[in-house]
C-alpha positions in Angstrom: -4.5 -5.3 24.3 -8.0 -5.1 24.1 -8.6 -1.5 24.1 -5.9 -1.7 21.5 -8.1 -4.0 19.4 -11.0 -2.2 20.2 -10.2 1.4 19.1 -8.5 0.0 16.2 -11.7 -1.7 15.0 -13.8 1.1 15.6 -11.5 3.0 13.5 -11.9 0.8 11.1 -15.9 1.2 10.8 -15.6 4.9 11.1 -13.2 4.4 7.9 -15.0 1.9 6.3 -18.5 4.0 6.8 -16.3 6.9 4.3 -15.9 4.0 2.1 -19.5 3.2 2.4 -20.6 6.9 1.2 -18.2 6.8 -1.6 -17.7 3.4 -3.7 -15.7 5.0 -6.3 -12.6 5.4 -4.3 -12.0 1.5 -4.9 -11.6 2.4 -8.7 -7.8 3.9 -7.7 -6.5 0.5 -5.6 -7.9 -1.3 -8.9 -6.7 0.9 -11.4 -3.1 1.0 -9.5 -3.6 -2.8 -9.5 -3.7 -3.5 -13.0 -1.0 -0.9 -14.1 1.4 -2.4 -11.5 1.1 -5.9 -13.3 1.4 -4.0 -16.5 4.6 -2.7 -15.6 5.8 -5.7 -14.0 4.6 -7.8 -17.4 6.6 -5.3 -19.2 10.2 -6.4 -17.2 9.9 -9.6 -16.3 8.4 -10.6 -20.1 11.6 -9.4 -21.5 13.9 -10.5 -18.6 12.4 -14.2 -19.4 12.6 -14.1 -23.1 16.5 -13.3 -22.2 17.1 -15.8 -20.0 15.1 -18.6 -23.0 17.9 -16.7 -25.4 20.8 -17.4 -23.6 19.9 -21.2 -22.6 19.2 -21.6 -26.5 22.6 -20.2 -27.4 24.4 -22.8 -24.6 25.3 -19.4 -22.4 26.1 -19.7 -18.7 24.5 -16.6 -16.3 27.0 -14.8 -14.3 26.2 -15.8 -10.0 24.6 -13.2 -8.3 23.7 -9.9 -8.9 25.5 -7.4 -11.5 25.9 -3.8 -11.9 23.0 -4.5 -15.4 21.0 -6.4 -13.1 21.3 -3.8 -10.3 20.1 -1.2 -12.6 17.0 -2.3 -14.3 16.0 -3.6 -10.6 16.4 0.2 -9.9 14.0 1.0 -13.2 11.4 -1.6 -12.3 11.2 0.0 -8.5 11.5 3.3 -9.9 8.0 3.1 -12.2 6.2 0.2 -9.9 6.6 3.1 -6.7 5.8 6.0 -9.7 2.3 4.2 -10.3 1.5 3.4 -6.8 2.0 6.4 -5.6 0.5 8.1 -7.8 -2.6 6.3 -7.6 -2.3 6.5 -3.8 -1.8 10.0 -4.5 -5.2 10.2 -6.3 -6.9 8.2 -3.4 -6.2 10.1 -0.5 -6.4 13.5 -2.2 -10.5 12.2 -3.2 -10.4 11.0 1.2 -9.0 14.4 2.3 -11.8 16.3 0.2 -14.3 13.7 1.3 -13.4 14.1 5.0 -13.6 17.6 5.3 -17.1 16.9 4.0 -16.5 18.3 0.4 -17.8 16.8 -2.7 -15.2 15.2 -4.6 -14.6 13.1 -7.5 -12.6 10.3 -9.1 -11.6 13.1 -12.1 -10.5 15.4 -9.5 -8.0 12.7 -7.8 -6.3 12.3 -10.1 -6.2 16.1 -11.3 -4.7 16.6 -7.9 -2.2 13.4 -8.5 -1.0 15.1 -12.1 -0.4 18.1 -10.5 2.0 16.6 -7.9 3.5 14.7 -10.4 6.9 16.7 -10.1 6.6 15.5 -6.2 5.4 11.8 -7.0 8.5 11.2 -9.3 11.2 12.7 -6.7 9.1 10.3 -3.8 9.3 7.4 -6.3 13.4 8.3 -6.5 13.9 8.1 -2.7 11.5 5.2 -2.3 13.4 2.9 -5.2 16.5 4.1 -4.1 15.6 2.8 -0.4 14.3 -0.7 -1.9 17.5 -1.1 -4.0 19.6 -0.4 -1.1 17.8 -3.0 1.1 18.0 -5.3 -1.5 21.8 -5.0 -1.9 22.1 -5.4 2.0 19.9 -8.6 1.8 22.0 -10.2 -1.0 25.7 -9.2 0.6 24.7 -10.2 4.2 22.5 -13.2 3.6 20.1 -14.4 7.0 21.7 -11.3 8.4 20.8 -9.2 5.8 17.1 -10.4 5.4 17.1 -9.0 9.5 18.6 -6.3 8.9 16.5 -5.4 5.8 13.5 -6.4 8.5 14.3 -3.8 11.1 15.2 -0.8 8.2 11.9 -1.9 6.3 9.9 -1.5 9.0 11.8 1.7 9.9 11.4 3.1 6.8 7.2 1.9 6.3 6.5 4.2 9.7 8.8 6.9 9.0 7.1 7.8 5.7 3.5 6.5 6.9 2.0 10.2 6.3 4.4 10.7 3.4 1.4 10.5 0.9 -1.0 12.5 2.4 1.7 15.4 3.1 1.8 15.2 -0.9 -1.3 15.3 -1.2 -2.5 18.1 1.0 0.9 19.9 1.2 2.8 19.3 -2.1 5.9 20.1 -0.8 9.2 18.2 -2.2 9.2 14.7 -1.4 12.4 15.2 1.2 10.1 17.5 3.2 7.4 15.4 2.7 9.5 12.6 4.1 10.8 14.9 7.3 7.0 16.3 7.5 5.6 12.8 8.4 8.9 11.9 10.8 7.7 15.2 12.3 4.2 14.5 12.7 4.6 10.9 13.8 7.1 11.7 16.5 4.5 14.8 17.9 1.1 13.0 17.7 1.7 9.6 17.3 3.9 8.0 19.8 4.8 4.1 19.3 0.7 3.2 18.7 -0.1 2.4 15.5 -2.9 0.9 16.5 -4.9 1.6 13.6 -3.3 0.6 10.6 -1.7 -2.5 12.6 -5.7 -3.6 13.4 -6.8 -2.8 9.6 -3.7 -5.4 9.0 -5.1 -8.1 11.0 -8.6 -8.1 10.7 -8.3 -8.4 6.6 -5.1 -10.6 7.8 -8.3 -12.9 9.1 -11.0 -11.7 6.5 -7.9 -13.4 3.6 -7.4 -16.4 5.4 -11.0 -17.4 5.8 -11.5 -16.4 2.5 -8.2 -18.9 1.3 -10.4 -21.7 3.4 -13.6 -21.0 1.7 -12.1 -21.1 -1.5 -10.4 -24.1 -1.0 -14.0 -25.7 0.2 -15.4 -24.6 -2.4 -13.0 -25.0 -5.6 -12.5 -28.6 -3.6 -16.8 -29.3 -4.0 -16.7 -28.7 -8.1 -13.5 -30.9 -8.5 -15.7 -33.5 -6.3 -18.7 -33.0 -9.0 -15.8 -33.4 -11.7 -17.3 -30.5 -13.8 -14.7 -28.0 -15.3 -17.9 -25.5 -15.6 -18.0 -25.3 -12.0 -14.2 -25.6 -11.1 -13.7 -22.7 -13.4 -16.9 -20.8 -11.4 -15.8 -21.6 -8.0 -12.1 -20.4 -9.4 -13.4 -16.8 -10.6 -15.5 -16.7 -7.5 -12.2 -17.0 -5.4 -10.3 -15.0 -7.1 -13.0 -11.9 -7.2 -13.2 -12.4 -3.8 -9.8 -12.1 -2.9 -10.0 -9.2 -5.4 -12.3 -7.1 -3.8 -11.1 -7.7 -0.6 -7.8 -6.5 -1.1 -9.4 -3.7 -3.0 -11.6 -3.0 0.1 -8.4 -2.8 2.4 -6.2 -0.3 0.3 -9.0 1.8 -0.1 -9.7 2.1 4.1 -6.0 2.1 4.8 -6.1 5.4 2.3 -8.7 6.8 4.1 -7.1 6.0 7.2 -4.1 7.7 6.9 -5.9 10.3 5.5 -7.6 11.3 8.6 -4.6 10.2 11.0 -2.8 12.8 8.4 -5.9 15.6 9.3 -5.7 14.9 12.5 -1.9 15.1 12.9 -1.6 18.3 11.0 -5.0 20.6 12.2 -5.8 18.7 15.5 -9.3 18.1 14.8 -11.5 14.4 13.8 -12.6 14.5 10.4 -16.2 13.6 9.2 -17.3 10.6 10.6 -14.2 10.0 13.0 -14.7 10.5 16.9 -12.5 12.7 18.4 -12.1 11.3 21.7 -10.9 8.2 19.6 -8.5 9.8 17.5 -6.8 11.4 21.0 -6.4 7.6 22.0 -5.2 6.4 18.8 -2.7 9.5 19.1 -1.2 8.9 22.5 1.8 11.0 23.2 4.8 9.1 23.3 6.2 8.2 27.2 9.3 8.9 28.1 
């Protein structure tokens, strides 16, 4: 377990020394931020307004799910996967270039993501189609279902791990995108996923000491009962959290990125150690 935790953080500096050389990559996890609360604004504003409509006019709301409800869940998953993958697109299209130790730019991700956007679209399809499907399970089967949709979630998160770089690098279809990282994961990866799993925790730990500081500190200007520094200490909290979660997307990206490089040419990209990368990569035992 240690070794585990070891290689995984050393993967994690190597990544986070990419990140280092190239700042601007955290302007795609921000972007892909804001439009995904943009798009959510735009259902769930209407969906309320609705719901404020039909309690004015005395209405009662069907139980459960329907076939309308069913549907524009399907449209909200449909654009919130379009816009994160496409700005994930962007991302690891800028970490590929950057890896290979070409010069790249923010303009030219998301050149690269426009020009996949046939591929994104289909991607965005299968992924929606996946969520609304694990959604039905969960509300038909209940605490079963929520299991169930566990297991096939997590299933489904390492099936299509390298999904996004195959896009990216590849831009083949999104169904041999999807059978392209199955592929790659069975031949290099094995059962470790050490490496995104350690990325998980250590910023697992980085947001919970972050949560305690904030409350420390947001708890110190309510002491000095002055809204000028509760509202400070609030924004500070909040921009930490921000750039934190920023900071992870942004080295997951990369991360993938060279697990995708190394998967698909058998060789460590630019500032990745090789000898690493072959541990990170053990073939699975049978």
């Amino acid at each position: 377990m240690a070794g585990k935790f070891a290689r995984s953080w050393a993967l994690l500096k190597a990544s986070a020394a990419v990140l280092r050389s190239d700042k601007s990559l955290l302007v795609f996890p921000l972007l892909s931020g804001l439009c995904t609360l943009v798009v959510a604004a735009s259902f769930l504003i209407p969906a309320a307004l609705m719901m404020v409509g039909h309690v004015d006019a005395g209405q009662r709301f069907e139980q459960g799910m329907t076939a309308g409800t069913y549907l524009l869940l399907f449209c909200f998953y449909l654009v919130q996967y379009f816009v994160i993958i496409f700005f994930q697109t962007a991302l690891t299209g800028v970490a590929l270039m950057r890896l290979r130790g070409e010069p790249a730019s923010v303009g030219e991700g998301f050149a690269l993501a426009r020009a996949r956007l046939p591929q994104i679209l289909g991607y965005a399809l299968i992924a929606a189609t996946v969520g609304l499907l694990l959604r039905m399970i969960q509300e038909r089967l209940g605490l079963i279902g929520r299991l169930v949709v566990g297991f096939i979630g997590l299933a489904w998160t390492v099936a299509t791990f390298l999904v996004v770089p195959v896009l990216a690098s590849e831009g083949t279809g999104p169904v041999d995108a999807v059978k392209r990282s199955v592929e790659l994961l069975k031949r290099s990866w094995g059962e470790n996923l050490i490496g995104n799993g350690g990325i998980g925790v250590v910023f697992g730990l980085l947001m919970l000491l972050a949560v305690l500081f904030g409350a420390v500190l947001i708890g110190g200007a309510v002491a000095l009962q002055s809204a000028a520094a509760i509202v400070l200490a609030a924004v500070v909290v909040v921009l930490g959290l921000t750039l934190l979660g920023l900071i992870q997307a942004s080295l997951q990206g990369i991360y993938s990125a060279a697990l995708y490089r190394y998967a698909e040419a058998g060789e460590a990209s630019v500032g990745f150690d090789q000898a690493l990368l072959q541990q990170a990569f053990a073939p699975k035992k049978k």
